[in-house]
BAPA-345192 format. One record per residue (C-alpha): x, y, z. Coordinates in Angstrom, 1 decimal, always signed. Layout:
<pts>
PT        x        y        z
PT        X        Y        Z
...
</pts>
This chain:
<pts>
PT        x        y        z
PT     +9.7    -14.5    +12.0
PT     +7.2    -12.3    +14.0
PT     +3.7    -13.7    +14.8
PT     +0.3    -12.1    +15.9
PT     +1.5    -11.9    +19.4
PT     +4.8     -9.9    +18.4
PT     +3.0     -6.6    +17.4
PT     +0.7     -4.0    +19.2
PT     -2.3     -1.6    +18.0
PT     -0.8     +1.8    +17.5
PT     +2.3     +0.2    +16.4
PT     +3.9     +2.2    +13.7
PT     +6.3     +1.2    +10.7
PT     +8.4     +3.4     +8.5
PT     +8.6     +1.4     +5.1
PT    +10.7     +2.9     +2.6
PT    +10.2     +5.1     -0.4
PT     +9.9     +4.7     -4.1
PT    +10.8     +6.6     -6.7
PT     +8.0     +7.1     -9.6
PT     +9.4     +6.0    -12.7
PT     +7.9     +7.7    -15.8
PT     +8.5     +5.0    -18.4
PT     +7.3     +2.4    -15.7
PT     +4.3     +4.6    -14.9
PT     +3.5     +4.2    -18.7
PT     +3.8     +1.1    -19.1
PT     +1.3     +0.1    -16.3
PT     -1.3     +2.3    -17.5
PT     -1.3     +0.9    -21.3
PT     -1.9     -2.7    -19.7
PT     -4.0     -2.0    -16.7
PT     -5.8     +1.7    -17.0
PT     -5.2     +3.0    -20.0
PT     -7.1     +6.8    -19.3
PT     -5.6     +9.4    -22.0
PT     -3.9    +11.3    -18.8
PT     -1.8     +8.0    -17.5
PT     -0.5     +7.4    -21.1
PT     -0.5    +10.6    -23.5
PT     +1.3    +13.4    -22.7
PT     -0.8    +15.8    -25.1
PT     -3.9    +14.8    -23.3
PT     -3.2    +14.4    -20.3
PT     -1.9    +18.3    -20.3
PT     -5.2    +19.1    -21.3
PT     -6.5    +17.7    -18.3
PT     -7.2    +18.6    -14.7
PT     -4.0    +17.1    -13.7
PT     -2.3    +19.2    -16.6
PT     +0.0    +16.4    -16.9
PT     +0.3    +12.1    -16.8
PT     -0.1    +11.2    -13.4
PT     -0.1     +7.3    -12.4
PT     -3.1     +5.2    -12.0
PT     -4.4     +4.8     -8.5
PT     -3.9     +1.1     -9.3
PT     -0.1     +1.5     -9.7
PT     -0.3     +3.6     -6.9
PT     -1.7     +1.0     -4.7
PT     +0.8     -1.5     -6.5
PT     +3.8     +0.7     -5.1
PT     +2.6     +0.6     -1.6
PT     +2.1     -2.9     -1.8
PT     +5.8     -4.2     -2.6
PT     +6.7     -1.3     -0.2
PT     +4.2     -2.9     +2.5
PT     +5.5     -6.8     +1.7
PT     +9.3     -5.7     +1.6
PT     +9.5     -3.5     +4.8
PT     +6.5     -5.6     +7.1
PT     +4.8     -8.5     +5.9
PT     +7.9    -10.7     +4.6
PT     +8.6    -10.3     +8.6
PT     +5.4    -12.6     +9.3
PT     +4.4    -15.7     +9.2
PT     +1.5    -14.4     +6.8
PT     -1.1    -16.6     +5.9
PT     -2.9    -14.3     +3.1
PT     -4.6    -11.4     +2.1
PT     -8.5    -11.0     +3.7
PT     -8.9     -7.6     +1.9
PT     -8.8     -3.8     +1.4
PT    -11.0     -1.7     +2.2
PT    -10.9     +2.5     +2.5
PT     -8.9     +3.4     -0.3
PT     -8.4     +6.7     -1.5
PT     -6.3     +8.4     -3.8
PT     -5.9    +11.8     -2.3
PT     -3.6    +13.4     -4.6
PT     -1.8    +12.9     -8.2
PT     +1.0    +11.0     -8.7
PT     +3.5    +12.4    -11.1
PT     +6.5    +10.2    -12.1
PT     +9.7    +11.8    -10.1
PT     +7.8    +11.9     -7.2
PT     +9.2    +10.3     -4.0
PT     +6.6     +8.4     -2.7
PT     +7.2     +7.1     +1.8
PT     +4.8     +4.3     +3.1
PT     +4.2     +4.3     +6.4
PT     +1.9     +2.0     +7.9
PT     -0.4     +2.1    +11.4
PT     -1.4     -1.6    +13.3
PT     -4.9     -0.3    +14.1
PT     -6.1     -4.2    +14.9
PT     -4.4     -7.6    +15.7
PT     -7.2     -9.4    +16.6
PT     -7.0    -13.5    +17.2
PT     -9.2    -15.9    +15.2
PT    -12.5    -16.8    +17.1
PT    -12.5    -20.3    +15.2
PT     -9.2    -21.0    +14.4
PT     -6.6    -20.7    +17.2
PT     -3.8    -21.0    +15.3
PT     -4.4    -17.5    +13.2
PT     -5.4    -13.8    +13.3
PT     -6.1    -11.0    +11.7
PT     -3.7     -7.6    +11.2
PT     -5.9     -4.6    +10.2
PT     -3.6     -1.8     +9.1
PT     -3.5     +1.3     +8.2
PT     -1.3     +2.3     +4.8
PT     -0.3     +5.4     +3.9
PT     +1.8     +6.8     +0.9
PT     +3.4    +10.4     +1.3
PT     +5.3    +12.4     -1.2
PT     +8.1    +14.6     -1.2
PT     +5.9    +17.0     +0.3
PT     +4.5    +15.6     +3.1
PT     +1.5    +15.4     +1.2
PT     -0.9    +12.4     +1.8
PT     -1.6    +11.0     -2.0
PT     -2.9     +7.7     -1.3
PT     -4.4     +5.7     +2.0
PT     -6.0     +2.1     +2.1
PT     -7.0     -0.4     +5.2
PT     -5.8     -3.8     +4.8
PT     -6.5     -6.7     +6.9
PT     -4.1     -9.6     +6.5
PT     -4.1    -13.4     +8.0
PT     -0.9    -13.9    +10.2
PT     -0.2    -17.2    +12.4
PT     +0.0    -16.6    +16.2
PT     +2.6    -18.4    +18.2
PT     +2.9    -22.0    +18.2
PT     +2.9    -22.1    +22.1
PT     -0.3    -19.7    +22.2
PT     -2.4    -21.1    +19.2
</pts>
């Protein structure tokens, strides 16, 4: 297991990909963000995005399991503290190839509890194009070595 000690600022990780499933897609949308250009093909043509596109949400969602399967599942993580900085920068059509990448721009210790910090990071999802379609900051509690805490 890795603590707060075990990783610098600047750090960067290569997560993984995903691979945007249409029927999946869907699905999410109908439960979570039903918008006429996640869920009907008709409309969503009519749109802007001239096409169904995924939510941000399920966006986000990929990034996340990407983010816990290639990073956090490492740590001896303590919890969530939040997001912050999100942005959906481009659509996200189903076939897309979506790569997370992440940035460690903070691992700061706890001022009041000396067994635990925070991780500030940086997320980023690309696509087969190189193309930035989504970016968040997320701070995370980690424990810090039981020797140093």
């Amino acid at each position: 297991m890795r603590y707060l000690e075990d990783v610098g600022v600047g750090e960067s990780v290569e997560l993984g990909s995903v691979v945007v499933d249409r029927e999946e897609l869907i699905a999410f949308a109908q439960r979570y963000d039903p918008q006429l250009f996640h869920v009907d093909d008709d409309a969503a043509a009519q749109s802007p995005f001239g096409g169904v596109i995924a939510s941000g949400w399920h966006t986000g969602a990929m990034f996340s399991r990407l983010c816990v399967d290639g990073f956090l599942n490492e740590f001896v993580n303590l919890g969530g503290q939040g997001f912050s900085e999100v942005r959906f920068l481009a659509p996200v059509r189903p076939g897309d190839r979506l790569w997370a990448s992440l940035e460690v721009l903070e691992a700061r210790p706890s001022e009041s509890r000396p067994d635990r910090g925070t991780l500030t990071v940086l997320g980023t999802l690309r696509d087969q194009e190189d193309r930035a379609v989504f970016t968040m900051q997320m701070s995370v509690r980690v424990a810090r070595r039981p020797e140093t805490g």
